[in-house]
VEXDREN-2710 file (C-alpha; in Angstrom, 1 decimal):
% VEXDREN-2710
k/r/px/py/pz
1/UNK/5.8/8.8/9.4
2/UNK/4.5/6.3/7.0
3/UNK/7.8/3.9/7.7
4/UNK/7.6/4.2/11.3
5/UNK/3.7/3.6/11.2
6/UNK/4.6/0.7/9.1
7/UNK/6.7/-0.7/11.1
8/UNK/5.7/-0.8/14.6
9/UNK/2.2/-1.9/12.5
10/UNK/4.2/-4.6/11.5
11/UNK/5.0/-6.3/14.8
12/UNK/1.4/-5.9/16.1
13/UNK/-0.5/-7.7/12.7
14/UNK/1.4/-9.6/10.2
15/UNK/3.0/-9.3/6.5
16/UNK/-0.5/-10.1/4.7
17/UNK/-1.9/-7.1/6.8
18/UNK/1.1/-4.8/5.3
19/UNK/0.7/-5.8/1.6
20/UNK/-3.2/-5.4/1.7
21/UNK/-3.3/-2.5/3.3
22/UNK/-0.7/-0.7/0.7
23/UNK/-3.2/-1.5/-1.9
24/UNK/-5.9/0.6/-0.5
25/UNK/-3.7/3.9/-1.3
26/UNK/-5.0/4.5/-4.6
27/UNK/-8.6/4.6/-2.8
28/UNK/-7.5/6.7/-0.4
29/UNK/-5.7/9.5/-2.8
30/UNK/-9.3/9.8/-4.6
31/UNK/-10.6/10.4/-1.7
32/UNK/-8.4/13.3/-0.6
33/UNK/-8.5/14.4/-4.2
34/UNK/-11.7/15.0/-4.1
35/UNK/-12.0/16.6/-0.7
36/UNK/-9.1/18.9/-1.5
37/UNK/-10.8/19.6/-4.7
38/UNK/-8.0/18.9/-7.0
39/UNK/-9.2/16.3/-9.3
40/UNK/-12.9/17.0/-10.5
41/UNK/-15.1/13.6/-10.8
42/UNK/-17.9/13.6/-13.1
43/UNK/-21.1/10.8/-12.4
44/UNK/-21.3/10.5/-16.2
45/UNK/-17.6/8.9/-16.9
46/UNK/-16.9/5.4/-16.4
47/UNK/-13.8/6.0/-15.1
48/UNK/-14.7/8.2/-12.3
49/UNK/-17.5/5.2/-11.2
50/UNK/-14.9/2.6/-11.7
51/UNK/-12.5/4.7/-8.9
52/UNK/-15.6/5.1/-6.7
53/UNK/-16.8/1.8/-6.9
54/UNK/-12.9/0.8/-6.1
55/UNK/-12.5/3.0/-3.3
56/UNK/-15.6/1.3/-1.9
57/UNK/-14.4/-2.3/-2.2
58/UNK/-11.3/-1.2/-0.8
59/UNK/-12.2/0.2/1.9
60/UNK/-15.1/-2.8/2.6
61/UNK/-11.2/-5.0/2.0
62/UNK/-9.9/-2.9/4.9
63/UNK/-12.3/-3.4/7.4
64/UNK/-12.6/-7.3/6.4
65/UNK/-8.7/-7.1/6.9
66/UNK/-9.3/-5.9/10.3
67/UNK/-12.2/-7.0/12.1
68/UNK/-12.5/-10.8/10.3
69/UNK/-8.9/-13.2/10.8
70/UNK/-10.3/-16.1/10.5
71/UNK/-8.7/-19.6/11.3
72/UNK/-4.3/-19.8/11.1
73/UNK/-3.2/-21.8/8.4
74/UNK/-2.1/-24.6/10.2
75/UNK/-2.4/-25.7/13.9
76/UNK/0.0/-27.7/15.3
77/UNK/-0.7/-30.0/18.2
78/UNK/1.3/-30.0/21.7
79/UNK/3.5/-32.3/22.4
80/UNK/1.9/-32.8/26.1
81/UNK/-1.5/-33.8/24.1
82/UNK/0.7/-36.7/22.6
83/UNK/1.4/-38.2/26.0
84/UNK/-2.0/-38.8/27.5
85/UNK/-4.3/-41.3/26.8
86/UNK/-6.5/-40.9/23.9
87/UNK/-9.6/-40.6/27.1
88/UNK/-8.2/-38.3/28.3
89/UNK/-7.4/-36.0/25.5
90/UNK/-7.8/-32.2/26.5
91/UNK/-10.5/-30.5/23.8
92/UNK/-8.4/-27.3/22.3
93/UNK/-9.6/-23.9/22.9
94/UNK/-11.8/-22.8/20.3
95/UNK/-10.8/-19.7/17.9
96/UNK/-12.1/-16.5/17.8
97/UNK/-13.0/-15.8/14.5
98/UNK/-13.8/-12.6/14.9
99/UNK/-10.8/-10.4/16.5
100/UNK/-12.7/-8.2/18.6
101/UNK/-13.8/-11.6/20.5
102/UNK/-10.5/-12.2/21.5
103/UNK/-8.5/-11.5/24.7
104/UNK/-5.2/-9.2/24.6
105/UNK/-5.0/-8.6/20.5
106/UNK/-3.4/-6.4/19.0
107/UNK/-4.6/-7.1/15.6
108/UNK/-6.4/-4.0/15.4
109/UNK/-4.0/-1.8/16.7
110/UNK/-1.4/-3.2/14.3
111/UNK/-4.7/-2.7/11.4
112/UNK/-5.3/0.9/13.0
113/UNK/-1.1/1.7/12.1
114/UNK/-1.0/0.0/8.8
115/UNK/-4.2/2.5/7.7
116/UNK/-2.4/5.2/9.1
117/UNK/0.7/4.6/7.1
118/UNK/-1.0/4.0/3.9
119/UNK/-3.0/7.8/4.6
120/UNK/0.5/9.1/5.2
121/UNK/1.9/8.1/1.9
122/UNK/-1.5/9.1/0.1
123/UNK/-0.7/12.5/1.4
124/UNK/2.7/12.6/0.5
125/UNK/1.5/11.7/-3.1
126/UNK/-0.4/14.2/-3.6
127/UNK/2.3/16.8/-1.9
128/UNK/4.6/15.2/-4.6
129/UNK/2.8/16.1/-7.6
130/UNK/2.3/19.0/-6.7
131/UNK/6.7/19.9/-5.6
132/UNK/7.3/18.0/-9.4
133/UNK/5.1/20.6/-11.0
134/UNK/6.9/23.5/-8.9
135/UNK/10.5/22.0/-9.4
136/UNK/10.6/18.7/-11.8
137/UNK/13.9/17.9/-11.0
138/UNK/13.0/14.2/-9.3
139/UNK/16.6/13.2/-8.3
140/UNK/17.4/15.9/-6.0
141/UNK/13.4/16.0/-4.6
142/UNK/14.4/12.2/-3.9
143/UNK/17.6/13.2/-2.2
144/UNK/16.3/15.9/0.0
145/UNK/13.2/14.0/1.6
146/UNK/15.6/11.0/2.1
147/UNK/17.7/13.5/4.1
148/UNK/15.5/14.8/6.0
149/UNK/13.9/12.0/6.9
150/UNK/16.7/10.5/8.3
151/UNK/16.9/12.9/10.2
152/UNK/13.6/13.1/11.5
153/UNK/14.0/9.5/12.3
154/UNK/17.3/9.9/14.6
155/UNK/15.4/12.9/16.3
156/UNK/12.5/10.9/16.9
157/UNK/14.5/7.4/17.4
158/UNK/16.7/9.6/20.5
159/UNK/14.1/10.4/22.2
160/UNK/12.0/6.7/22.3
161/UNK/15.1/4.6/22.6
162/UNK/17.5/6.1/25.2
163/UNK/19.8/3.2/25.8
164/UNK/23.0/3.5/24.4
165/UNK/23.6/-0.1/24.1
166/UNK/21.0/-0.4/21.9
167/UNK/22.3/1.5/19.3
168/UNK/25.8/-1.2/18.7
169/UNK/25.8/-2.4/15.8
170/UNK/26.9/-6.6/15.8
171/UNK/27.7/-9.0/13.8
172/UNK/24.4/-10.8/14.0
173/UNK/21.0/-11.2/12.3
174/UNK/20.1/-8.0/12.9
175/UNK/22.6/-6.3/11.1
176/UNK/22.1/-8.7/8.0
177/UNK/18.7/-7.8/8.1
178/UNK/18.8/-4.3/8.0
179/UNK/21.9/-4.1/5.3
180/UNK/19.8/-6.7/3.4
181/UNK/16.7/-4.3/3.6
182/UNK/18.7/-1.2/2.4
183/UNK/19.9/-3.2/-0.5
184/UNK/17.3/-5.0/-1.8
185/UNK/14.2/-2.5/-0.6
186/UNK/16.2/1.2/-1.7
187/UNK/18.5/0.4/-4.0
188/UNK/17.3/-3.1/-5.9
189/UNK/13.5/-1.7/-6.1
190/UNK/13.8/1.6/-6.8
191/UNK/16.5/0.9/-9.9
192/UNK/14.0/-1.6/-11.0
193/UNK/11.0/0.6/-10.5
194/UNK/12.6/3.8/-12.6
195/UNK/14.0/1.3/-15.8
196/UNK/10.5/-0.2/-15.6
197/UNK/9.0/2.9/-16.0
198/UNK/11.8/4.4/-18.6
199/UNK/11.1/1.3/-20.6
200/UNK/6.7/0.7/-20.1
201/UNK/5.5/3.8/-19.2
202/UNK/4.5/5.0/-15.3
203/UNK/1.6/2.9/-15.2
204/UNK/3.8/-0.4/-15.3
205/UNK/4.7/-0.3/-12.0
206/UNK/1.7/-0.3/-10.0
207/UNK/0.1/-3.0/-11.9
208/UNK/2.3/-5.2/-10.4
209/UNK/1.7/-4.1/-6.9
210/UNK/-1.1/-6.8/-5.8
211/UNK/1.0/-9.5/-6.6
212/UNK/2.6/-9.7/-3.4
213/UNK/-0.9/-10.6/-1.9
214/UNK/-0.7/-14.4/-3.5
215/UNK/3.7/-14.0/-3.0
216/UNK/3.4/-12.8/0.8
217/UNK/0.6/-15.5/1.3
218/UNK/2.3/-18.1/-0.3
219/UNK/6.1/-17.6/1.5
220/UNK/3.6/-17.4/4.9
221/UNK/1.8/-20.4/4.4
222/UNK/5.5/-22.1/4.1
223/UNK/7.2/-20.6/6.5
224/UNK/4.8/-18.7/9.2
225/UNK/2.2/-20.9/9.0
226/UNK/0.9/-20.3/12.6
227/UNK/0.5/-16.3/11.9
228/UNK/-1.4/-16.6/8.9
229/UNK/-5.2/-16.8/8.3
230/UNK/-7.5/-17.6/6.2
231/UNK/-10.2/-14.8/6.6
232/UNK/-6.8/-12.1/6.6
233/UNK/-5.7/-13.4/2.9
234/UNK/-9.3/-12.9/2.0
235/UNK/-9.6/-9.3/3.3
236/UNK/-6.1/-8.8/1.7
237/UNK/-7.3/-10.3/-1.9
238/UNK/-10.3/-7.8/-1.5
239/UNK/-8.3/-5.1/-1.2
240/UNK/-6.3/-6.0/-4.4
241/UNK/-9.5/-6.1/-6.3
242/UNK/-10.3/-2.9/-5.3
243/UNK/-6.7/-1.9/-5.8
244/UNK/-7.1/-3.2/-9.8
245/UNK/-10.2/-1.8/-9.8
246/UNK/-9.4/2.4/-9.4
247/UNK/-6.1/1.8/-11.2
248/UNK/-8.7/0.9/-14.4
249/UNK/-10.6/4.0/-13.9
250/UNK/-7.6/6.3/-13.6
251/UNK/-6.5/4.8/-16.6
252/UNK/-9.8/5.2/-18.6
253/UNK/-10.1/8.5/-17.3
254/UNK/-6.5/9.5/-18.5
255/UNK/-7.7/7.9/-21.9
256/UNK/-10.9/10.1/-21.7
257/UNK/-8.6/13.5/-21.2
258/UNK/-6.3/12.8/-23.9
259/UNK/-9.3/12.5/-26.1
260/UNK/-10.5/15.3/-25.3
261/UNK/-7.3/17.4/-25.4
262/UNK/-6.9/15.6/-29.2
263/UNK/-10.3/16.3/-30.3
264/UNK/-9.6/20.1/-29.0
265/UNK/-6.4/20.3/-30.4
266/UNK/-7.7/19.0/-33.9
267/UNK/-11.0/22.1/-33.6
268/UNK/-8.4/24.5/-33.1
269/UNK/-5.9/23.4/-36.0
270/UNK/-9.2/23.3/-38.4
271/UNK/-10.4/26.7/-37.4
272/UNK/-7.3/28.6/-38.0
273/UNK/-7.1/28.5/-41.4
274/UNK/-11.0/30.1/-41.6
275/UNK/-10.0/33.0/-39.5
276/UNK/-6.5/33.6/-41.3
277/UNK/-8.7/33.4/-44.8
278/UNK/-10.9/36.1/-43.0
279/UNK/-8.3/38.4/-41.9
280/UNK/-6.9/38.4/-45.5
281/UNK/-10.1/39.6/-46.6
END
């Protein structure tokens, strides 16, 4: 669900909308933690008012990303304009700043999928720590949902796209894109991903993850100039603020736990010795 969401949201919004929306899954994993009551948050620790205070600017990110586009990068001007007398000029159509001003957009829609995708994968993250609790063995857990999922994806693919033409395979763009995507987004990431995390620790990884807000809007502003706005890159940057800004409280509130646990585990150690002396007496 959350790849298919991701990428039919794709083709309505654009690449900025994809990376800023991915950062607001932190946010929304707190919030089903606390709904379904498996994570407790406490007013008095820092850490749990860093997460909300996160999830808020996340979510304030999200809406920015949605409703406010802003003006494109760069406008370039037709070549018919060129032609007529500087009189006679044509005045360009003004933008609509705001998306819900405009005529036949699909910004929202594509916004709308994006959101949906990132829920999707909060839910699967919190179904996964619970299965790795049940069976840790991560490997086969990896193998068995990359399984099925394909084949949820050729049911579900059957049924929307019933032209058999479509389905051959060419010697084309196409082809080089998709092979390129299994390499470099499967196999290439995830390798990197688990040595990362063998070699730093699991909180190494997602550190990293709002970088491609300044990568994605840099490569755009070179290449897809005419698809990227300013006020999207600003919702986008929100959300990775809000993204930094939970990841810091679930790490002071893992901190907070294992001091606790040590301060517990250090009672315990001093008190046995007491009731082992009273016992021998």
């Amino acid at each position: 669900m959350a790849q298919n969401l991701a990428f039919v949201g794709l083709s309505y919004s654009s690449p900025i909308v994809a990376i800023g929306m991915a950062n607001i899954i932190p946010a929304l994993s707190f919030l089903l933690a606390i709904i379904l009551r498996t994570t407790k948050f406490n007013w008095k620790s820092s850490g749990s008012q860093a997460r909300l205070i996160g999830t808020f600017i996340s979510i304030i990110g999200a809406i920015s990303l949605t409703l406010y586009r802003g003006p494109t990068i760069k406008n370039h001007s037709s070549p018919a304009l060129s032609l007529q007398s500087a009189a006679a000029v044509a005045v360009p159509p003004p933008q609509h700043l705001l998306v819900f001003l405009s005529t036949h957009e699909n910004w929202v829609l594509g916004c709308i999928l994006f959101a949906a995708s990132s829920l999707a994968l909060s839910i699967w993250n919190l179904v996964q720590v619970g299965t790795v609790k049940i069976y840790p063995q991560v490997m086969k857990i990896t193998s068995f949902y990359s399984l099925f999922g394909t084949i949820q994806s050729a049911v579900l693919s059957a049924f929307i796209e019933r032209d058999p033409s479509a389905w051959r395979l060419e010697l084309n763009l196409e082809l080089f894109v998709i092979i390129s995507t299994a390499i470099f987004s499967s196999l290439i990431r995830s390798s990197v991903h688990i040595w990362c995390m063998h070699m730093k620790g699991p909180s190494f990884v997602p550190i990293f993850k709002p970088l491609g807000i300044p990568i994605a809007s840099a490569f755009g502003c070179l290449l897809f100039a005419d698809t990227f706005h300013y006020g999207s890159m600003m919702g986008a940057f929100v959300c990775g603020v809000g993204y930094y800004t939970v990841m810091w409280g679930q790490t002071r509130e893992d901190d907070e736990m294992h001091k606790n646990s040590r301060n517990l585990s250090s009672s315990s150690d001093e008190k046995v010795p007491l009731l082992q002396e009273d016992s021998q007496v």
